[in-house]
N, C-alpha and C positions, 0 to 999 in steps of 0.2 A: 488407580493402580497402586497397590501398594508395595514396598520393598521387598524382595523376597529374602533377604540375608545382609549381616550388618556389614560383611565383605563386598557387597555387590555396589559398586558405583550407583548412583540416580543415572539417568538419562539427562543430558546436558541440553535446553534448547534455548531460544534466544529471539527478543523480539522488540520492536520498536516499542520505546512506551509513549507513543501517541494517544491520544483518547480514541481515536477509531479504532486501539487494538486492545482496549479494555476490558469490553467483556470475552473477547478469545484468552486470557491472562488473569483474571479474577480467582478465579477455580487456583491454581496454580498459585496464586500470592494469600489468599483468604479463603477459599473453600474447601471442599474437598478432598481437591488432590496436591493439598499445600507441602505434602512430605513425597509427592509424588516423583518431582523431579528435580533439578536445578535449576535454575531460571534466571537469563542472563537478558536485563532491560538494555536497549540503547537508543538513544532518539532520532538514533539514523539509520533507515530501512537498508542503505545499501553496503553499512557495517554488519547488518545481521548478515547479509550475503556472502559477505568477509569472511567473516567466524565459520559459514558453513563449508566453503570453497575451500581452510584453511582446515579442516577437521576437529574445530575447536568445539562445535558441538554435534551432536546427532542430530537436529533438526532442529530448523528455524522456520519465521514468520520472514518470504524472502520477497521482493518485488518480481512481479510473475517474469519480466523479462527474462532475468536472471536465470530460471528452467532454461533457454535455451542458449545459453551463453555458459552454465554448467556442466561437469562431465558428472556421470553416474548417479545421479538425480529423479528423485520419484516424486509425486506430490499425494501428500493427504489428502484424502477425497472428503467432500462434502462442504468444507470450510473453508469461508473466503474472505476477504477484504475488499469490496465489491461497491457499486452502486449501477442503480436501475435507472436513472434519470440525472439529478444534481446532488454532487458528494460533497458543495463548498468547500471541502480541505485541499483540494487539489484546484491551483488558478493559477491564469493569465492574467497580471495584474499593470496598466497603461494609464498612458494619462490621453492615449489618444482615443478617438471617440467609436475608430474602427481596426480591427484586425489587418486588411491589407494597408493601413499605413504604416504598419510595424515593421522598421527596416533594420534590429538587432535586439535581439533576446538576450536576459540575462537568467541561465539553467542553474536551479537549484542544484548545490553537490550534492547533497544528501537525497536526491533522487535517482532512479535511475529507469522504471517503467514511466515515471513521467515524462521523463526528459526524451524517450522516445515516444510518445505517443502525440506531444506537443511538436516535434517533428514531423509525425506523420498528418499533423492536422493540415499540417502548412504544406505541406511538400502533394500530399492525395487531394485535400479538397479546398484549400485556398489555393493550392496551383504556382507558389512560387514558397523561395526559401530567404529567410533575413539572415543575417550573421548569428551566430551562436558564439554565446559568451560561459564559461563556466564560473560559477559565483559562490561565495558562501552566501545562507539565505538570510542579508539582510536587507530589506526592501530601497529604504532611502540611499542602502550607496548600490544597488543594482540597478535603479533607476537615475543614477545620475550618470551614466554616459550611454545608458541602453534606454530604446523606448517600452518595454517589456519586462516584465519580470514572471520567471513560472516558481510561483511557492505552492509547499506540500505540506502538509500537518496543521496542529492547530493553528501556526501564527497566520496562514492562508485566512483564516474564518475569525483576525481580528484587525485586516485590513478595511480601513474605512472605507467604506462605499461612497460615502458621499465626496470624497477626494481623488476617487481613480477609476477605470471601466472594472469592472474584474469579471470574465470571462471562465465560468465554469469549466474545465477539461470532459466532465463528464457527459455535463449539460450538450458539447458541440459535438462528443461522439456520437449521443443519442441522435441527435438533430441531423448529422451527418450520415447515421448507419441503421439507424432504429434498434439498436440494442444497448445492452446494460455493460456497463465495462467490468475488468477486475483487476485491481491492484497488486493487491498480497496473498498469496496461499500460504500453507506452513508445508515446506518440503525437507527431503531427509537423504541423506546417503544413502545408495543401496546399501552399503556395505555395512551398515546398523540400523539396517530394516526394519530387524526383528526388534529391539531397541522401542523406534518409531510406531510401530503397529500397537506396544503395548501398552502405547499414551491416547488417552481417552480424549481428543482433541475435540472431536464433535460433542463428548458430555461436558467438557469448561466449557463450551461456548455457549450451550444451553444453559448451567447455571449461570453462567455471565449477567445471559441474557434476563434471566431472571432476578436478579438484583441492581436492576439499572440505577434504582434509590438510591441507595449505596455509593454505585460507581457515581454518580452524578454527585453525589457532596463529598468523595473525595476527588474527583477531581475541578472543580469550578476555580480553585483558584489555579492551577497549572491551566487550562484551557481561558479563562477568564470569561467563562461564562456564567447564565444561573442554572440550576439543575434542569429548571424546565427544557432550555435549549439543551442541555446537552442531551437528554433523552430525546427531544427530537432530534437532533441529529443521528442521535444511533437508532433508531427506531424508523425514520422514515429516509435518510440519506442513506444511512450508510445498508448494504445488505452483506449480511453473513454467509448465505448459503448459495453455494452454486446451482443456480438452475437455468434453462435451456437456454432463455435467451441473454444470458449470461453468458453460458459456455459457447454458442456462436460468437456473440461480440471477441469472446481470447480468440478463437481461434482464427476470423479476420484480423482481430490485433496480431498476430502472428504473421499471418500470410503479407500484410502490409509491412509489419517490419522488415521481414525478406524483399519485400518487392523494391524497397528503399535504401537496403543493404545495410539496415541495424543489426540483424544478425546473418550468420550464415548461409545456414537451413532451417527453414522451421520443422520444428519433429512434432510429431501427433503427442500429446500426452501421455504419462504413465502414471499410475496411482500406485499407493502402494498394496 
């Protein structure tokens, strides 16, 4: 997209700078459409939602919950922040050996589709509830008066494994529902639609995608990985694109959050 007058505003959008929203953001910071918009990073998904609820921008990368906790709210079609089986950035992090001995969880703040869907794992298919703790996400003081800990983003995928269980979120939907889950869509006001429609969100993501190189050496020392992992990560964890059994899994994430009464009513989708 390009400007069409030096009067006219950019389009304002806004999004975690997690490495799993890298290549949705590449295009926008380095490629193509780097004079396309304004681009506001934050490393907290449920500030982007902030910023949108508050009209601060025309469109953000939002945690899907959030659609239904929104008023006048569309999502971009096609592009996701998703996974098909195990996303390792999103965990349940215990020193105990099993899930139903977990008698209080500590919820990431900067969460807010995990912190319900960790909810619903407990409450739908392990069949009982622990106490719920709100925390900022630092592991060793969430774990010292809770048995549980749910972290999201990179620092999820630099908890030691050999020192704690760490329970995939995505991994126990799969295993629980046989579909692929979705975390973040980029959603937009109706009221700057037109705004949103003009931003080429599916062609960043393809170029993203296509410079994974790139994105993997600059971001290795922020994730503390080597380039290798972090292309697998984005490559075989995480998925981009929504497809079917994708958009079945939101839409029982949906129906289960109502049924739990995380949200109101769950409303069918809107694209834009």
């Amino acid at each position: 997209m390009k400007r069409k007058s030096t009067n006219e505003p950019l389009p304002r959008i806004a999004a975690s700078s997690y490495l799993n929203t890298a290549p949705l953001i590449w295009s926008f910071i380095h490629g193509a459409q780097r004079n396309a918009v304004e681009l506001f990073t934050n490393r907290a998904p449920a500030r982007c939602a902030e910023m949108l609820a508050r009209e601060e921008v025309d469109a953000a990368l939002v945690p899907v919950i959030e659609y239904q906790r929104l008023a006048d709210i569309a999502i971009v079609p096609d592009v996701c922040v998703g996974s098909r089986s195990a996303v390792r950035s999103v965990v349940l992090a215990t020193r105990r050996n099993n899930l139903k001995k977990v008698t209080r969880v500590a919820l990431d703040a900067s969460s807010r589709t995990s912190v319900a869907l960790v909810k619903i794992i407990f409450r739908e298919f392990l069949g009982f509830e622990p106490e719920w703790v709100t925390s900022p996400p630092d592991l060793a003081a969430m774990l010292e008066h809770n048995d549980a800990a749910l972290i999201i983003g990179d620092p999820a995928m630099q908890i030691p494994r050999d020192r704690f269980q760490v329970f995939d979120l995505a991994t126990l939907w799969h295993a629980y529902t046989g579909f692929g889950f979705v975390f973040a869509m980029w959603m937009a006001r109706r009221s700057t639609a037109d705004r949103a429609r003009a931003i080429d969100f599916a062609g960043a993501c393809d170029e993203g995608l296509a410079n994974l190189d790139e994105i993997a050496a600059q971001y290795q020392n922020q994730a503390q990985l080597s380039p290798q992992a972090i292309r697998a990560y984005l490559t075989q964890n995480i998925a981009f694109q929504l497809d079917d059994q994708m958009q079945k899994g939101l839409d029982l994430y949906f129906e289960l959050a109502q049924k739990h009464k995380l949200i109101e009513q769950a409303r069918a989708l809107a694209f834009l």
